[in-house]
PyMOL commands that place a pseudoatom at each C-alpha (Angstrom):
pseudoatom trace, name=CA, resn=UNK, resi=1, chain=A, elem=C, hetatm=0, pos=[28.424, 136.936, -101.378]
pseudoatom trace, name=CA, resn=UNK, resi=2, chain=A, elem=C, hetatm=0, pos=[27.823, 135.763, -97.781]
pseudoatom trace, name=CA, resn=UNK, resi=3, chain=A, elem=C, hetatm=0, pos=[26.884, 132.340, -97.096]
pseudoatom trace, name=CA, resn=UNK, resi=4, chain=A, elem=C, hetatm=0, pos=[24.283, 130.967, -94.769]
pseudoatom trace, name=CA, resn=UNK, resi=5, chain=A, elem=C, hetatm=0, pos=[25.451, 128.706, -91.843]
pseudoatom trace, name=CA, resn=UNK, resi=6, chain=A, elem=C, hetatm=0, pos=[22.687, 126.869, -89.998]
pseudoatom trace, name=CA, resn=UNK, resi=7, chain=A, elem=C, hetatm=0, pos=[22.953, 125.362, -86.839]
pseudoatom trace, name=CA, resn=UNK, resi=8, chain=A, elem=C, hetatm=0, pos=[22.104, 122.112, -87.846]
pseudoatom trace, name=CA, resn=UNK, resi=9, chain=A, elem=C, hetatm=0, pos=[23.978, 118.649, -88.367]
pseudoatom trace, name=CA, resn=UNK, resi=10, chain=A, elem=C, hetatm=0, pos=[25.470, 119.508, -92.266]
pseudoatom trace, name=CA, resn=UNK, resi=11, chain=A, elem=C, hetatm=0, pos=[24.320, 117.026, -94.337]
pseudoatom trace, name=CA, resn=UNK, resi=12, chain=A, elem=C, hetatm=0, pos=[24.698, 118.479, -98.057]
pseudoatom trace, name=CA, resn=UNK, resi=13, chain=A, elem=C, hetatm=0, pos=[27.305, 117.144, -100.352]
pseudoatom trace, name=CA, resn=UNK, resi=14, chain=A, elem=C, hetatm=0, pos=[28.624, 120.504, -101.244]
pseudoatom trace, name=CA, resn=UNK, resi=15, chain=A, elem=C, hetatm=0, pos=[30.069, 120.418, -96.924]
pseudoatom trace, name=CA, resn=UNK, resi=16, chain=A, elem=C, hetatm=0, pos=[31.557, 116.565, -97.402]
pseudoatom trace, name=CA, resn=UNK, resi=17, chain=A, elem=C, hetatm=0, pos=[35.127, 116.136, -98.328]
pseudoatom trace, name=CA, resn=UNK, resi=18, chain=A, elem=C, hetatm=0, pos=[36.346, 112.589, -99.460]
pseudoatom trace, name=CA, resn=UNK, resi=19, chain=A, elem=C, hetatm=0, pos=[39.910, 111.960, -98.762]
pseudoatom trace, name=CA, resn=UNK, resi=20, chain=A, elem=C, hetatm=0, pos=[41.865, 108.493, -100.452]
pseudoatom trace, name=CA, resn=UNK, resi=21, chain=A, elem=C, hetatm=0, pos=[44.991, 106.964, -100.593]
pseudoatom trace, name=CA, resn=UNK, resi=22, chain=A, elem=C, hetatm=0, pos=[45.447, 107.774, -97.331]
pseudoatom trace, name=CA, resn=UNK, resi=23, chain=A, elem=C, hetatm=0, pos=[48.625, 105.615, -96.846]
pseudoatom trace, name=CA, resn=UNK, resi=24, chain=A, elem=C, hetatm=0, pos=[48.026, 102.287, -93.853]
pseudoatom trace, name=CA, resn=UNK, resi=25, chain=A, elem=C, hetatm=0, pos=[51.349, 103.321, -91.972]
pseudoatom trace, name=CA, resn=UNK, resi=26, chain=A, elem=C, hetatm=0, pos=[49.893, 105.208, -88.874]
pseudoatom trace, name=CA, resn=UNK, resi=27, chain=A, elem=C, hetatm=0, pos=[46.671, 104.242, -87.667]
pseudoatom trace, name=CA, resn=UNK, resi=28, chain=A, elem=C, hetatm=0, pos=[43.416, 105.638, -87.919]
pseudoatom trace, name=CA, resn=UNK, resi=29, chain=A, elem=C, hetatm=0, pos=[43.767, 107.480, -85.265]
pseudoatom trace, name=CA, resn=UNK, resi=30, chain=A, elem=C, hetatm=0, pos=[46.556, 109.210, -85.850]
pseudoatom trace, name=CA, resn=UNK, resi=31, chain=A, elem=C, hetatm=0, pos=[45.496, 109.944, -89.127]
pseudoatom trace, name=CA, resn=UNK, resi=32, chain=A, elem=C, hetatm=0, pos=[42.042, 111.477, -87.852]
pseudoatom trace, name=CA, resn=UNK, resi=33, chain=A, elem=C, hetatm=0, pos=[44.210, 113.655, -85.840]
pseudoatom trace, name=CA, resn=UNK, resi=34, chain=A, elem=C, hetatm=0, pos=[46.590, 114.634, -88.767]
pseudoatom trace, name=CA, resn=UNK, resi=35, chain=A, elem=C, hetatm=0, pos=[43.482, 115.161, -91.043]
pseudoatom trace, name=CA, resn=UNK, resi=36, chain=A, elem=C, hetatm=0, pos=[41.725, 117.511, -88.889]
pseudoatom trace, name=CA, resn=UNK, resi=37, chain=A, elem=C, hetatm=0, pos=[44.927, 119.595, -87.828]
pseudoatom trace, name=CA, resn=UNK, resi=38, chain=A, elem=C, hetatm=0, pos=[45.759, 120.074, -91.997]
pseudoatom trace, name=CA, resn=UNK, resi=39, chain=A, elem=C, hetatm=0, pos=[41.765, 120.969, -92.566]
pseudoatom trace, name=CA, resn=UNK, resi=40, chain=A, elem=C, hetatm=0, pos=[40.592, 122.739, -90.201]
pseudoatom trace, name=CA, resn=UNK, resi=41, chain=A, elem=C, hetatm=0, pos=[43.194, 125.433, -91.444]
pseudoatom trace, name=CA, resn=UNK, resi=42, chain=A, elem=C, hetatm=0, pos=[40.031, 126.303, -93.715]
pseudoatom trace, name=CA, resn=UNK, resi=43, chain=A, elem=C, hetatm=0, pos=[37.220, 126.145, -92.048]
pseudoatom trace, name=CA, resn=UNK, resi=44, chain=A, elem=C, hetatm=0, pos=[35.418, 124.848, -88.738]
pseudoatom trace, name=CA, resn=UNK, resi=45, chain=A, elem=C, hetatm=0, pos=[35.036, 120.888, -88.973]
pseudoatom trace, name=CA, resn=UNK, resi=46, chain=A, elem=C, hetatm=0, pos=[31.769, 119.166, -87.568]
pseudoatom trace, name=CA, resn=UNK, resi=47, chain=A, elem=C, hetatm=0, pos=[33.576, 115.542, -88.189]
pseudoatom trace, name=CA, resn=UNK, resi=48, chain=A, elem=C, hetatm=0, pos=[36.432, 113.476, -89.296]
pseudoatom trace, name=CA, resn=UNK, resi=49, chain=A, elem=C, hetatm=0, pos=[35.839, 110.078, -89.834]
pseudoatom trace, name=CA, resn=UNK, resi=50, chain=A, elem=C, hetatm=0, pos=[38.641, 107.368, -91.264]
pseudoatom trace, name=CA, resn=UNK, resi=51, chain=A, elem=C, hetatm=0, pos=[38.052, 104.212, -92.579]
pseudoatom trace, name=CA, resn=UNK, resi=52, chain=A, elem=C, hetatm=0, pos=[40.246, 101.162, -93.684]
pseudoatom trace, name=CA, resn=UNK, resi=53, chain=A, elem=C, hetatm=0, pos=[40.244, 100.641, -97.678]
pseudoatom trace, name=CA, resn=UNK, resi=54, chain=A, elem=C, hetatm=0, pos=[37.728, 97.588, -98.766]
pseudoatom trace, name=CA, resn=UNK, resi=55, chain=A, elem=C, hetatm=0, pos=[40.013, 94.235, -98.776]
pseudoatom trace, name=CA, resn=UNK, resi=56, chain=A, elem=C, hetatm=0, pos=[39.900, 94.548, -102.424]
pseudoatom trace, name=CA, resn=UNK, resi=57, chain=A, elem=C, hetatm=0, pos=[41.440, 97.676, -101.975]
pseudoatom trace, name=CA, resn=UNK, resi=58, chain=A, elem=C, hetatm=0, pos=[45.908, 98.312, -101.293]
pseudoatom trace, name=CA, resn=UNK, resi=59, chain=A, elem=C, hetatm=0, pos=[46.273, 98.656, -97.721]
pseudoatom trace, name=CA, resn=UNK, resi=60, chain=A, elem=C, hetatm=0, pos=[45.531, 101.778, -96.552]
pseudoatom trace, name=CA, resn=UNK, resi=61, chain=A, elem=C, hetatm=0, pos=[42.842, 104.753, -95.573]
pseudoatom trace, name=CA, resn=UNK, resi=62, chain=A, elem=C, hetatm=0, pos=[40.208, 107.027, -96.912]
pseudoatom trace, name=CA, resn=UNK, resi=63, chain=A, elem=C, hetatm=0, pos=[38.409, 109.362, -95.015]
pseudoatom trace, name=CA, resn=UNK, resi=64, chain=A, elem=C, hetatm=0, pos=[35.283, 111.747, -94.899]
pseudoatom trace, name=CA, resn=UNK, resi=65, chain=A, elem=C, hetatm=0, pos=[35.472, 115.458, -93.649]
pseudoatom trace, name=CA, resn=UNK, resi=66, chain=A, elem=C, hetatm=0, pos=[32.366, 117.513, -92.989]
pseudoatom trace, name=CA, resn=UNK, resi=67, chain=A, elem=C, hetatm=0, pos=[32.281, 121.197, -93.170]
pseudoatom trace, name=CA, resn=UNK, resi=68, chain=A, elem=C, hetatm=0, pos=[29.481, 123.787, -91.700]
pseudoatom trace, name=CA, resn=UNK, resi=69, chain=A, elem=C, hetatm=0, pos=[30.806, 126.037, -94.619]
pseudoatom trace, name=CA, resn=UNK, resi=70, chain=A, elem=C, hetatm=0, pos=[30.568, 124.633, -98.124]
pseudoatom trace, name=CA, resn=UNK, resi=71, chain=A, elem=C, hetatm=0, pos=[32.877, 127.545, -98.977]
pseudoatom trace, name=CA, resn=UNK, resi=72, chain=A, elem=C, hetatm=0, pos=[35.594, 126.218, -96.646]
pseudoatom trace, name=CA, resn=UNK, resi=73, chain=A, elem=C, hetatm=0, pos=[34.734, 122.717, -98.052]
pseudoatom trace, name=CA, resn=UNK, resi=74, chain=A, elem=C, hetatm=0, pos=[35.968, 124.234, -101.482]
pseudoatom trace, name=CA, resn=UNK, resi=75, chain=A, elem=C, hetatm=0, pos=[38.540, 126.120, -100.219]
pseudoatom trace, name=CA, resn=UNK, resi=76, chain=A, elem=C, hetatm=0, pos=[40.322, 123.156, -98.875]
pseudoatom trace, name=CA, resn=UNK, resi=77, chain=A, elem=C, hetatm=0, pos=[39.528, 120.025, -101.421]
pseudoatom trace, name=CA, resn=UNK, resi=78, chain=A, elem=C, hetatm=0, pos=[41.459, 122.978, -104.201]
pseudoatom trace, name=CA, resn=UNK, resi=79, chain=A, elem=C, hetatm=0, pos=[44.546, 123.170, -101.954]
pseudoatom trace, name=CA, resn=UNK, resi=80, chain=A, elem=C, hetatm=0, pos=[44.497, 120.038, -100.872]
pseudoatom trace, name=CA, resn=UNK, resi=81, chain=A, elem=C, hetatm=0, pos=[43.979, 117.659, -103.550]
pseudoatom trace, name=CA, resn=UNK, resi=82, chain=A, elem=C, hetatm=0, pos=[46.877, 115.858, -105.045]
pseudoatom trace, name=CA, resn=UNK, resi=83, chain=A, elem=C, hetatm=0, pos=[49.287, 117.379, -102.317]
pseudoatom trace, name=CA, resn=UNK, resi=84, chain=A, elem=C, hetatm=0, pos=[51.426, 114.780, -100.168]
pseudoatom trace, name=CA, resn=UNK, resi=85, chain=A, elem=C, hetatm=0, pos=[49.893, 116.672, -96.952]
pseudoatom trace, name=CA, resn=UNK, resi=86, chain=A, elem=C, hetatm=0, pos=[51.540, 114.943, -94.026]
pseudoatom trace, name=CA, resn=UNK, resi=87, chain=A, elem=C, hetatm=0, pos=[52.508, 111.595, -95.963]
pseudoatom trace, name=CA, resn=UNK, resi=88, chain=A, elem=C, hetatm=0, pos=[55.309, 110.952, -98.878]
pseudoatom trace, name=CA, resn=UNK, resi=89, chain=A, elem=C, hetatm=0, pos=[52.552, 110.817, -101.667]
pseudoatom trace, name=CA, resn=UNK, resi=90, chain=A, elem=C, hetatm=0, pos=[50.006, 112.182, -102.417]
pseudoatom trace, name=CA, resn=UNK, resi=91, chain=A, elem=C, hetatm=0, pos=[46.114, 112.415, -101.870]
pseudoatom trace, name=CA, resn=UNK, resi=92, chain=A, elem=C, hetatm=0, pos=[42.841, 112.832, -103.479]
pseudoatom trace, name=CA, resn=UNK, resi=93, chain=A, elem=C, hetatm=0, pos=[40.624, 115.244, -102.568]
pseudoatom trace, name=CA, resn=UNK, resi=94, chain=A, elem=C, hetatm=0, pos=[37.015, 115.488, -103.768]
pseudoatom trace, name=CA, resn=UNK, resi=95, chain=A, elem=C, hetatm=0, pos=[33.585, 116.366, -102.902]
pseudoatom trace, name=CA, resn=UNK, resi=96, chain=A, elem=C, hetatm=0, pos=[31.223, 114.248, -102.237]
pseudoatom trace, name=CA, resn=UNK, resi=97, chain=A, elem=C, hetatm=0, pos=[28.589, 113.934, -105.204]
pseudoatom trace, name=CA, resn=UNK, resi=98, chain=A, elem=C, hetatm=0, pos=[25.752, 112.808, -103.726]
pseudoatom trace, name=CA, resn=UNK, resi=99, chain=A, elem=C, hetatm=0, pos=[22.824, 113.484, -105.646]
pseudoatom trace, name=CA, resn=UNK, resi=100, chain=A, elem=C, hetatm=0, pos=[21.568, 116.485, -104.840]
pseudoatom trace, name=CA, resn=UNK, resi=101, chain=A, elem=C, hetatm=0, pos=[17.605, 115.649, -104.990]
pseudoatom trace, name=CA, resn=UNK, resi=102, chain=A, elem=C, hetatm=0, pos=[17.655, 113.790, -102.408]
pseudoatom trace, name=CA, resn=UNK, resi=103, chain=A, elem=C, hetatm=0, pos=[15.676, 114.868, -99.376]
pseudoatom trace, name=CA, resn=UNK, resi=104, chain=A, elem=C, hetatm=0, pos=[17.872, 115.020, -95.831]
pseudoatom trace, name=CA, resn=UNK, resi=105, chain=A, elem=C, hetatm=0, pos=[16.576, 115.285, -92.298]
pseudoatom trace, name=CA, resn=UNK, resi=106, chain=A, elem=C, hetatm=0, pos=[17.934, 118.009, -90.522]
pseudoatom trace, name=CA, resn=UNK, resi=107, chain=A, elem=C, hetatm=0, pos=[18.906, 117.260, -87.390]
pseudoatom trace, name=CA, resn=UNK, resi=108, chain=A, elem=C, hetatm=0, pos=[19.623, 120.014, -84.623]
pseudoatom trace, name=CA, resn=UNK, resi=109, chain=A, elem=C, hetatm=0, pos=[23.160, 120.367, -82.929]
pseudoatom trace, name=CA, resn=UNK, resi=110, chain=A, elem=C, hetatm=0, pos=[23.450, 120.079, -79.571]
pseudoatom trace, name=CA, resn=UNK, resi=111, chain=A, elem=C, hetatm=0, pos=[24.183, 123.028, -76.893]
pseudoatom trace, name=CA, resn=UNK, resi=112, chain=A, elem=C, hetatm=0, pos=[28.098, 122.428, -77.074]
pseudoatom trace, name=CA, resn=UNK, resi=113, chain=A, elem=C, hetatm=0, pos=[28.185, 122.280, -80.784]
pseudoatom trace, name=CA, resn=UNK, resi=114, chain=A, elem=C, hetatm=0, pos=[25.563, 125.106, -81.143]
pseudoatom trace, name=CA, resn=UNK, resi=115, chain=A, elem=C, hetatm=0, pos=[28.589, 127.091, -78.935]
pseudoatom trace, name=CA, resn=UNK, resi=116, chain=A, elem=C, hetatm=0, pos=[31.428, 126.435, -80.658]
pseudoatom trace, name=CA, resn=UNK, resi=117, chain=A, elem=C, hetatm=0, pos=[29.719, 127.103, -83.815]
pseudoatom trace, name=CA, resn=UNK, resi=118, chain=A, elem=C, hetatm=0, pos=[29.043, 130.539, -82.316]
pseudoatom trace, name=CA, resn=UNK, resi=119, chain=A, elem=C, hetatm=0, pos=[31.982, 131.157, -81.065]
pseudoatom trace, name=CA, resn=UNK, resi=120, chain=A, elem=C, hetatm=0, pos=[33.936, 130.409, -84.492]
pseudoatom trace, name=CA, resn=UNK, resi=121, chain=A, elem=C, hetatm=0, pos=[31.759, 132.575, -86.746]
pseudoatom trace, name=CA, resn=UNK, resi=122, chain=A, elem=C, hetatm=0, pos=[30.770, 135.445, -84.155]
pseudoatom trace, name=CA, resn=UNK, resi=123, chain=A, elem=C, hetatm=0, pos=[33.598, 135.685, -82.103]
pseudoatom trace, name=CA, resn=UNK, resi=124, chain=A, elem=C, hetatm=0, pos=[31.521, 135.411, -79.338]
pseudoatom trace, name=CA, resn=UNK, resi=125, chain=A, elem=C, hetatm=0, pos=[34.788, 133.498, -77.240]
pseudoatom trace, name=CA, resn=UNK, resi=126, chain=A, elem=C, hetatm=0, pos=[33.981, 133.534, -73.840]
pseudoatom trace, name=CA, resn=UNK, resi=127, chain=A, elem=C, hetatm=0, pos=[30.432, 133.456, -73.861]
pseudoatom trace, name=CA, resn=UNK, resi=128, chain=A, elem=C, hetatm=0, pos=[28.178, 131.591, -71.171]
pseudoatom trace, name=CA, resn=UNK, resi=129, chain=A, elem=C, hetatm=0, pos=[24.319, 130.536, -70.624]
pseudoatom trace, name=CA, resn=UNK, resi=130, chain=A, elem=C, hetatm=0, pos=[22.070, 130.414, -67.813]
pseudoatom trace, name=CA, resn=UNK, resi=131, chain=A, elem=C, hetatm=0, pos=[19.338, 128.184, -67.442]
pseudoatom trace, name=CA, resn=UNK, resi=132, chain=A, elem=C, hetatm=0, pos=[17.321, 130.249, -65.133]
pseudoatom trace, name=CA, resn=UNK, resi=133, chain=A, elem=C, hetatm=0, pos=[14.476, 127.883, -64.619]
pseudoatom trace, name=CA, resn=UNK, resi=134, chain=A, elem=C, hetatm=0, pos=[13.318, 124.383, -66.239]
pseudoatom trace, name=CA, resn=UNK, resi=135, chain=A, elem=C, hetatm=0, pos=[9.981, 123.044, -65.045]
pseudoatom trace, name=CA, resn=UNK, resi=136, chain=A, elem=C, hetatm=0, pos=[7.614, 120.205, -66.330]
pseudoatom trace, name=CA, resn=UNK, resi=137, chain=A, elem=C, hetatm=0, pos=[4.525, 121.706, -67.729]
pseudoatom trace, name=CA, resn=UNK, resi=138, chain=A, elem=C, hetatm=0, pos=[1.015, 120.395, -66.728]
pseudoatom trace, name=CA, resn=UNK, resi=139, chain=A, elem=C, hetatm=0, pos=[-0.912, 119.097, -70.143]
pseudoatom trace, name=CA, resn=UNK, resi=140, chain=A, elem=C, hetatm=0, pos=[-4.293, 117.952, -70.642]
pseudoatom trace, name=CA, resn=UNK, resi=141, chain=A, elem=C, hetatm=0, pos=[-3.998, 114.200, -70.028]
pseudoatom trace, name=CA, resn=UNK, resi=142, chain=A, elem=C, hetatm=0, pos=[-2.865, 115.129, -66.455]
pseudoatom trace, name=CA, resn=UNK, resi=143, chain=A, elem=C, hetatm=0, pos=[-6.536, 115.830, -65.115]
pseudoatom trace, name=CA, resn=UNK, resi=144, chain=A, elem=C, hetatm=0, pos=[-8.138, 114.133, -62.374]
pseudoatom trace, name=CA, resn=UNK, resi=145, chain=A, elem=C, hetatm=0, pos=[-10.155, 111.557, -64.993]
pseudoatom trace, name=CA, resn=UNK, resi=146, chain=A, elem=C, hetatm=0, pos=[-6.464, 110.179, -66.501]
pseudoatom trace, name=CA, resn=UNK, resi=147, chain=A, elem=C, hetatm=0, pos=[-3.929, 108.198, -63.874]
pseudoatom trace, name=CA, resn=UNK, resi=148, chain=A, elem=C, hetatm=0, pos=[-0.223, 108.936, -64.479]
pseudoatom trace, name=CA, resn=UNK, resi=149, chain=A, elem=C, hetatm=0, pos=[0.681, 106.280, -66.778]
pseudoatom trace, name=CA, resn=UNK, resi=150, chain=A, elem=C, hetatm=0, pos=[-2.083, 107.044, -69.327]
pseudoatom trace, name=CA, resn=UNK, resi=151, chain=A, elem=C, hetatm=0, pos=[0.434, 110.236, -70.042]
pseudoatom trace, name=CA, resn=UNK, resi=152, chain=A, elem=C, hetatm=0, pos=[1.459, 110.467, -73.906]
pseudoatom trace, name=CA, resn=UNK, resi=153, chain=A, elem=C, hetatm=0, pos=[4.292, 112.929, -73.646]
pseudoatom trace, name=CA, resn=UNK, resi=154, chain=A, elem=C, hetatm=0, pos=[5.829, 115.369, -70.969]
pseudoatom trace, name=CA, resn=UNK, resi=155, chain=A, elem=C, hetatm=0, pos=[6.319, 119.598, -71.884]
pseudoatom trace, name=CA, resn=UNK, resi=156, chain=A, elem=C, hetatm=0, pos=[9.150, 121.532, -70.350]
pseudoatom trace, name=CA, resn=UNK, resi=157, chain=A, elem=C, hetatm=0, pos=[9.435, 125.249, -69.771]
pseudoatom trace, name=CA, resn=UNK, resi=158, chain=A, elem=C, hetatm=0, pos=[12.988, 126.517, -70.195]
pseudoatom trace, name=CA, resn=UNK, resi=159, chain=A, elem=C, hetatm=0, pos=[14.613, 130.272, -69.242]
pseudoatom trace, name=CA, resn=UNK, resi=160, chain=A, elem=C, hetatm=0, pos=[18.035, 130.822, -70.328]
pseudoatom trace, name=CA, resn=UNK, resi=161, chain=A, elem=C, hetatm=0, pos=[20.149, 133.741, -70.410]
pseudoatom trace, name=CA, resn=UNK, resi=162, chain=A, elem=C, hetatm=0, pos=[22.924, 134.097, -72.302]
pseudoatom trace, name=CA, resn=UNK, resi=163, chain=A, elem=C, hetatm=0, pos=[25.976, 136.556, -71.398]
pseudoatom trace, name=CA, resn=UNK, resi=164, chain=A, elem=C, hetatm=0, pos=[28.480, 137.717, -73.565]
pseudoatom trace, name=CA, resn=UNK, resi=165, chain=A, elem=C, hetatm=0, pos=[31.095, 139.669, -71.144]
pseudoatom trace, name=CA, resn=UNK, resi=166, chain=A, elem=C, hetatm=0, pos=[33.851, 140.881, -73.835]
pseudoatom trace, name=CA, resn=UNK, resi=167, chain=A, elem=C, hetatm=0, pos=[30.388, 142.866, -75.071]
pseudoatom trace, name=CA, resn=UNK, resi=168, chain=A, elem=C, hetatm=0, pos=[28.646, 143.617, -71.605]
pseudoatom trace, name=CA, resn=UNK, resi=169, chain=A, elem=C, hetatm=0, pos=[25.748, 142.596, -72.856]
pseudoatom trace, name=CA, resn=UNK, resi=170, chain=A, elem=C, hetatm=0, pos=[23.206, 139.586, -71.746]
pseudoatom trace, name=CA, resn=UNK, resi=171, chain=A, elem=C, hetatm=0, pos=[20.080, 138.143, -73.626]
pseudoatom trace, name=CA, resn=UNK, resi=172, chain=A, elem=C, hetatm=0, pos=[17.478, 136.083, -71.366]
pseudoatom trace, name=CA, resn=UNK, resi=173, chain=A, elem=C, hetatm=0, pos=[15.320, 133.567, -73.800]
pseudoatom trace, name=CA, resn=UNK, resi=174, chain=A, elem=C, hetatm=0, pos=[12.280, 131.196, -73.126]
pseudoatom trace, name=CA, resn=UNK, resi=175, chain=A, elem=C, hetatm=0, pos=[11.380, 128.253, -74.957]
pseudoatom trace, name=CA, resn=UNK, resi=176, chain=A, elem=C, hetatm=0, pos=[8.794, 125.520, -74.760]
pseudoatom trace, name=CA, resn=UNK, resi=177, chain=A, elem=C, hetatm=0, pos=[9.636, 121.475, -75.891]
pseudoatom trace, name=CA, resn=UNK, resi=178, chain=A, elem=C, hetatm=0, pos=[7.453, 118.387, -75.660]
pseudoatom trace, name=CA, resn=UNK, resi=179, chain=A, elem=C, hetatm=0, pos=[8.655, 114.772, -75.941]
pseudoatom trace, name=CA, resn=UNK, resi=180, chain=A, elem=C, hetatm=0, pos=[6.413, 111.762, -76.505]
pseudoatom trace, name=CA, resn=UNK, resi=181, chain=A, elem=C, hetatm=0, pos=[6.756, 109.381, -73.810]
pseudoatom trace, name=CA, resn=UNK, resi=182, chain=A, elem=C, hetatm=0, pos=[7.184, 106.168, -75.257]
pseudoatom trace, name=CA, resn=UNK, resi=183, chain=A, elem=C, hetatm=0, pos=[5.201, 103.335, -73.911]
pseudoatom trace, name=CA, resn=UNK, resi=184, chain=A, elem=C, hetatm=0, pos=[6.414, 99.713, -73.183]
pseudoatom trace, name=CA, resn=UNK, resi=185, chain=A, elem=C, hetatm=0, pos=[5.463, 97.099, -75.882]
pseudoatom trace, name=CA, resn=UNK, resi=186, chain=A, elem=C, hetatm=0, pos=[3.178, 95.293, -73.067]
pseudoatom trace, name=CA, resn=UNK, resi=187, chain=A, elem=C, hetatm=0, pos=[1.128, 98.623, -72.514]
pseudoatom trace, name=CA, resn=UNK, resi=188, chain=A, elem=C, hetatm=0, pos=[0.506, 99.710, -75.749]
pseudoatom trace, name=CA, resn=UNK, resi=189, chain=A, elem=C, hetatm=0, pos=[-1.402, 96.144, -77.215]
pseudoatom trace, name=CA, resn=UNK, resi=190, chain=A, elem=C, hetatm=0, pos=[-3.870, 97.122, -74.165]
for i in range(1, 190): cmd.bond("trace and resi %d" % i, "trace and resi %d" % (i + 1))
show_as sticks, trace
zoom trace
C-alpha cells in the first residue's frame, strides 16, 4: 500500500522516534551526527534533536528523530531498538505516543526542504527553479483616499519555472500570497 508524503513540517507521532540511554561519553553533537548517519539508512530525516537526561536522570542522552515517512519511522525503531548502534550498550527505541486526537498545525516547508524532499522520493536529483518574475500587487487600500501607512497587508505575484534536465522537461507555475503587515503597538491604539 503506498503511503502519502506531504510537504509539510511532520508533526504526527506515528513520524517521531524517541531514542534513550544514549550513553554521556561524546557530546551532543557528535551524537546528533552518529544518530542521523545510523537512521537515515531508513528513511529521509526532517530532524535530529539530542538532549541531556533530566538531573534526576544517569548521565547521559536521549534524543528525538522525525521522519516524513511513518513507514521508515517503523522500519527503523524495529531494527534499531535494543541494538548497541554505535555505543557498547544498548538503546531504546520507541515511537512517540502522543495522543493521537490532538489537533496539529501544519506548517509548510520551506523551498530547500520542499527540494530535497523531492529529490529523495522522485528522483528528481538535479533539478532547478526559476523565479521568472515577483512583483507587489496593487490592493484596494492603495487608492488615492488611503495614505501608505493605512496599508493592512502587501500581495505578491510569483512565476517560477521549474526544470528537470535528466528528463528534458520544464514546468512554469504562478502563484499569488498576501501577508498582513503588522502595525507598531503606537499605531494601532489610534
Amino acid at each position: 500500500m503506498a503511503e502519502l508524503i506531504s510537504f509539510a513540517v511532520p508533526t504526527q507521532s506515528d513520524k517521531v522516534l524517541l531514542v534513550w540511554e544514549l550513553s554521556a561519553g561524546p557530546p551532543a553533537e557528535a551524537l546528533s551526527h552518529s544518530l542521523a548517519a545510523v537512521f537515515s539508512q531508513f528513511g529521509l530525516l526532517y530532524s535530529v534533536r539530542v538532549f541531556p537526561n533530566a538531573a534526576v536522570a544517569r548521565p547521559g542522552f536521549y534524543a528525538i528523530i522525525k521522519f516524513y515517512s511513518s513507514r521508515d519511522a517503523q522500519k527503523a525503531q524495529k531494527a534499531c531498538d535494543g541494538k548497541p548502534l554505535f555505543q557498547t550498550s544498548p538503546v531504546k527505541v520507541r515511537l512517540s505516543t502522543r495522543h493521537k486526537a490532538l489537533q496539529h498545525r501544519t506548517f509548510a516547508l520551506n523551498s530547500s526542504r520542499c527540494q530535497e524532499l523531492a529529490n529523495y522520493y522522485f528522483g528528481f536529483n538535479g533539478w532547478s527553479k526559476r523565479i521568472i518574475r515577483l512583483q507587489e500587487l496593487p490592493g484596494p487600500e492603495d487608492e488615492a483616499l488611503t495614505g501608505p501607512m493605512q496599508r493592512r497587508s502587501f500581495k505578491f505575484f510569483c512565476a517560477v519555472e521549474v526544470v528537470l534536465p535528466p528528463y528534458g522537461c520544464k514546468s512554469p507555475g504562478v502563484g499569488i500570497a498576501e501577508e498582513p503587515l503588522h502595525q507598531p503597538e503606537e499605531e494601532a491604539r489610534r
